[in-house]
C-alpha positions as CSV (number, residue, x, y, z in Angstrom):
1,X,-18.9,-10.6,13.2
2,X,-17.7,-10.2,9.5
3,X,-14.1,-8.4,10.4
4,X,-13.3,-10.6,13.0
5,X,-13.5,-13.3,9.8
6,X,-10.4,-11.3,8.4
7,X,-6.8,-13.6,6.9
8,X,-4.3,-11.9,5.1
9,X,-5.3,-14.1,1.9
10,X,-9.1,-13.7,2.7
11,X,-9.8,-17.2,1.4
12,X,-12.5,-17.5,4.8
13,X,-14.5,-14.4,3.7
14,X,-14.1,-15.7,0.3
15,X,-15.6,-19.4,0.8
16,X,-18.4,-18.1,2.8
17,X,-19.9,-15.4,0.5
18,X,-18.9,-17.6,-2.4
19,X,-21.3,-20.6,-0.9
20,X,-24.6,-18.7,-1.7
21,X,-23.7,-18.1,-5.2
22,X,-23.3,-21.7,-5.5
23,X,-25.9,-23.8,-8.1
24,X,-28.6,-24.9,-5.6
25,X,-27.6,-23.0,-3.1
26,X,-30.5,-22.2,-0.2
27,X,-28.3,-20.7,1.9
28,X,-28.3,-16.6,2.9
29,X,-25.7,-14.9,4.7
30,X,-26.7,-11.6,6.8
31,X,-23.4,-10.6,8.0
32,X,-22.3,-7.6,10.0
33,X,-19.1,-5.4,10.7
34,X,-18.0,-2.8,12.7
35,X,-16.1,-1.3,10.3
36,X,-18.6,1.1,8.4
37,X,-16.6,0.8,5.0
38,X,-15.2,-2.9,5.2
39,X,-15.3,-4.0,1.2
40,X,-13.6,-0.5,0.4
41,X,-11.3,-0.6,3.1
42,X,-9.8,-4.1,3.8
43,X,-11.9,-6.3,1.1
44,X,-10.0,-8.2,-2.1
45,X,-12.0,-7.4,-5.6
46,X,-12.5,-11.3,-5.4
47,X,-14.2,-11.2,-2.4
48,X,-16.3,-7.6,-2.6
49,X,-17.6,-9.1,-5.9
50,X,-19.8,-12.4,-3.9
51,X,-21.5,-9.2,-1.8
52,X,-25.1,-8.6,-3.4
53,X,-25.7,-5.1,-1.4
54,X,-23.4,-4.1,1.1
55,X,-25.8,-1.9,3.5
56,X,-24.6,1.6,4.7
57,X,-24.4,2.5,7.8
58,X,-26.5,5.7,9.3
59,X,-26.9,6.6,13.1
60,X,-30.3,6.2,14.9
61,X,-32.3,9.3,13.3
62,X,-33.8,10.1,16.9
63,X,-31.9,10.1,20.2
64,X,-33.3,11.6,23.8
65,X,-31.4,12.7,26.0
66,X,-32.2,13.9,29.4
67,X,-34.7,13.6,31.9
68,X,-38.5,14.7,31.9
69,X,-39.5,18.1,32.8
70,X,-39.4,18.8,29.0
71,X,-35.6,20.3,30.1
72,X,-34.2,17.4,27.6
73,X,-32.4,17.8,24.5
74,X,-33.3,16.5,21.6
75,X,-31.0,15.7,18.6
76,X,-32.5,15.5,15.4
77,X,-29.6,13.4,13.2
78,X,-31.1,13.7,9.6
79,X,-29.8,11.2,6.7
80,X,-27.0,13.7,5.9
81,X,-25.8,14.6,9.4
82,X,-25.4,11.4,9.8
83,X,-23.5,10.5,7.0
84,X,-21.3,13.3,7.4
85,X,-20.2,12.5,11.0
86,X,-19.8,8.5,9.9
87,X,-17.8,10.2,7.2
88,X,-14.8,11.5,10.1
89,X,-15.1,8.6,11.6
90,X,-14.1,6.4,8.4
91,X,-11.5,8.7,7.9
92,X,-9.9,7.3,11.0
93,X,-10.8,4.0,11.7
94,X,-14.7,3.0,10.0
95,X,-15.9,1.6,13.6
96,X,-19.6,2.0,13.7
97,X,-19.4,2.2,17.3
98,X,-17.3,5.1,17.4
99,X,-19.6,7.2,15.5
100,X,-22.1,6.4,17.9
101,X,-20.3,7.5,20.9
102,X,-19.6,10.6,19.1
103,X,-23.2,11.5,18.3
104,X,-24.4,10.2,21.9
105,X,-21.5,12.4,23.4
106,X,-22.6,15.1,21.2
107,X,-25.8,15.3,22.4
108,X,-24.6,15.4,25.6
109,X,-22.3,18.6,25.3
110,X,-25.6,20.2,23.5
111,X,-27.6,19.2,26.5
112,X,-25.2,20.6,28.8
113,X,-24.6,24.2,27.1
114,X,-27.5,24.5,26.5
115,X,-30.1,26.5,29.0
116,X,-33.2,26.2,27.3
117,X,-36.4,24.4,27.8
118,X,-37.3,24.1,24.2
119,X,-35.4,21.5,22.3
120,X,-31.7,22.4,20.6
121,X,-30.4,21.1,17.8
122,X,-26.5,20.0,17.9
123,X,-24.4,21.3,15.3
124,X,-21.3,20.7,14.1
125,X,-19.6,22.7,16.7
126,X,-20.6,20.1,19.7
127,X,-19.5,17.3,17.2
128,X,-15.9,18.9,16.5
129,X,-15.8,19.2,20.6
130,X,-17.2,15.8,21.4
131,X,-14.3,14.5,18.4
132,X,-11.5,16.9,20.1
133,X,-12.6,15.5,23.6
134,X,-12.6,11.8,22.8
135,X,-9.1,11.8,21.0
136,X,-7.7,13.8,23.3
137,X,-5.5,12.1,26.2
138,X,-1.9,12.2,27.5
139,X,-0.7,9.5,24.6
140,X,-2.1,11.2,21.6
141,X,0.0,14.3,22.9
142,X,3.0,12.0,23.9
143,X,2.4,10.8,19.5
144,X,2.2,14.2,18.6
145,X,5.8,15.1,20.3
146,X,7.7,12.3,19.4
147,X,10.2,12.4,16.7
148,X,9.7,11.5,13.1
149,X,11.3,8.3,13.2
150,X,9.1,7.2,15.8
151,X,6.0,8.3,14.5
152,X,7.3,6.7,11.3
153,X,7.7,3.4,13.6
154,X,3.9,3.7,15.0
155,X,2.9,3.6,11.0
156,X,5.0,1.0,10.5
157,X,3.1,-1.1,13.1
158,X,0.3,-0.5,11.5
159,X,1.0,-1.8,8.1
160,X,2.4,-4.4,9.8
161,X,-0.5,-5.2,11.8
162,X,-3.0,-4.6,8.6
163,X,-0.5,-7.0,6.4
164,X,-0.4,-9.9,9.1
165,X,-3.9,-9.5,10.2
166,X,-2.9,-9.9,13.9
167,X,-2.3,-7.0,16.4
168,X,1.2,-7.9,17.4
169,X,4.7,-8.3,15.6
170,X,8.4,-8.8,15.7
171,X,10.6,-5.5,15.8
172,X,12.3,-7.6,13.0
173,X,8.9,-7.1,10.9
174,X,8.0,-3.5,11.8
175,X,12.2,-2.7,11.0
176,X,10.8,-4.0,7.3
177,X,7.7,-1.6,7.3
178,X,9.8,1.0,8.9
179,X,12.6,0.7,6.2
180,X,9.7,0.5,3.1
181,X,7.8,4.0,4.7
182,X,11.8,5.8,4.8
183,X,12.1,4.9,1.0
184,X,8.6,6.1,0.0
185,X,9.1,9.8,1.7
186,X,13.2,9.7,0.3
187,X,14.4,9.3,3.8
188,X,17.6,7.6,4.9
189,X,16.7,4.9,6.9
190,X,17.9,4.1,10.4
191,X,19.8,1.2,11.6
192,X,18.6,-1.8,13.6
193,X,20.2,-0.2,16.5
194,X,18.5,3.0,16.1
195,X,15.2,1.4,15.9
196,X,15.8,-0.8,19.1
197,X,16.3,2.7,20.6
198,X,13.0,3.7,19.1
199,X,10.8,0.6,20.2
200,X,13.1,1.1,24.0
201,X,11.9,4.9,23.8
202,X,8.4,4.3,23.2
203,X,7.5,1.6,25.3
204,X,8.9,3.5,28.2
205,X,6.0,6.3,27.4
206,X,3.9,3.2,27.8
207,X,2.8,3.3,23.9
208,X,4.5,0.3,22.9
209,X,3.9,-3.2,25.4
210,X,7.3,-4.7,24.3
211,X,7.9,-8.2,25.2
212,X,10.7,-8.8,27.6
213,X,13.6,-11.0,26.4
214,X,16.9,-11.1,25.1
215,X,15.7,-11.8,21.1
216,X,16.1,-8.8,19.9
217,X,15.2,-8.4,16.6
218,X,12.5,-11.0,17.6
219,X,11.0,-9.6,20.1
220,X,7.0,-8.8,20.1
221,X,5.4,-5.6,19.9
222,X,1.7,-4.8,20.4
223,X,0.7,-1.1,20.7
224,X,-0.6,0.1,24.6
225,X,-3.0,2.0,22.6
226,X,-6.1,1.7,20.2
227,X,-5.0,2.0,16.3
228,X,-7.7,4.7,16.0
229,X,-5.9,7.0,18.0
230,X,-2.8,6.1,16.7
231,X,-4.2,7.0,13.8
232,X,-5.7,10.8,15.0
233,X,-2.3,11.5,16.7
234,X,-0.9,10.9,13.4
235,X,-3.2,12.6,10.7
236,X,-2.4,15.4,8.7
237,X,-3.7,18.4,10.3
């Protein structure tokens, strides 16, 4: 499980794709990743460089689904379908395994609209609904209507929790992320007390799991949420 391999300096990935390469060397690594882009999205040159081919990704090209009676639908997911629906999922997170709920669920909004006995082919339509429906909950919405600080602070969790490497961090680290996005878009930045209001505000919608102590600045963050819909709530429309 290659992205489960992942340090901030990379020196693991490093030493074990480098050991191949190595005079002598009988040894072949197969590795595999979730992440359908991993050397483009969180790779080092150093390390992308000791990959021979990294393989692409494409959905299963046939998937049933239904029962018998000939009343099932059948999606046909040619080469470029499926590279064109792993294509929105990269765009917000690269897991594999999200495309693949997409296309099963898909299927099954095709199945369902459709009253036909011959089979039906699923368009983009039942993708864009089966993507609508799967990102769509009471948090995403709760994202959507929060104030710009504090959708500033989610992305500043992020890049804290893609510097580190670990999903959780100090409100003393995020503050930094915070303060670095504020300076990028030419906004004033607010002050450690405004941001402990921010982390208080959030983790009472329950999309923040603060830890609860009297440190502070020091105090642990994770997010009550998956980063990929983090990231949808917070994507340019």
């Amino acid at each position: 499980q290659l992205d489960l391999l992942w340090t901030r300096k990379q020196n693991v990935m490093y030493n074990l794709f480098d050991w191949p390469t190595q005079k002598h060397s009988k040894l072949i690594i197969l590795a595999i990743a979730n992440t359908m882009d991993l050397p483009e999205r969180i790779m080092m040159n150093r390390v992308a460089s000791r990959l021979v081919r990294p393989s692409s990704f494409y959905c299963s090209p046939v998937l049933w689904s239904g029962g018998g009676g000939g009343g099932g639908c059948l999606l046909i997911l040619a080469k470029l379908f499926s590279q064109l629906v792993g294509n929105i999922v990269a765009a917000l997170s690269g897991d594999a395994r999200r495309c693949l709920d997409i296309c099963r669920r898909a299927t099954e909004i095709c199945e369902f609209s459709s009253q036909k006995r011959t089979p039906e082919i699923v368009r983009m339509a039942h993708v864009t609904e089966a993507i609508d429906e799967m990102f769509s909950s009471p948090y995403i919405n709760a994202i959507r209507n929060a104030s710009l600080h504090e959708q500033i602070f989610l992305k500043a969790i992020l890049a804290e929790f893609r510097r580190a490497g670990v999903e959780e961090a100090t409100v003393q680290q995020v503050y930094h992320q915070h303060v670095v996005l504020c300076r990028i878009e030419g906004m004033q930045s607010p002050t450690i007390s405004e941001i402990m209001a921010i982390c208080s505000r959030l983790g009472a919608c329950r999309l923040l799991l603060v830890e609860s102590s009297n440190k502070y600045l020091h105090m642990r963050v994770r997010l009550n949420i998956s980063q990929d819909d983090v990231m949808y709530a917070l994507r340019d429309e």
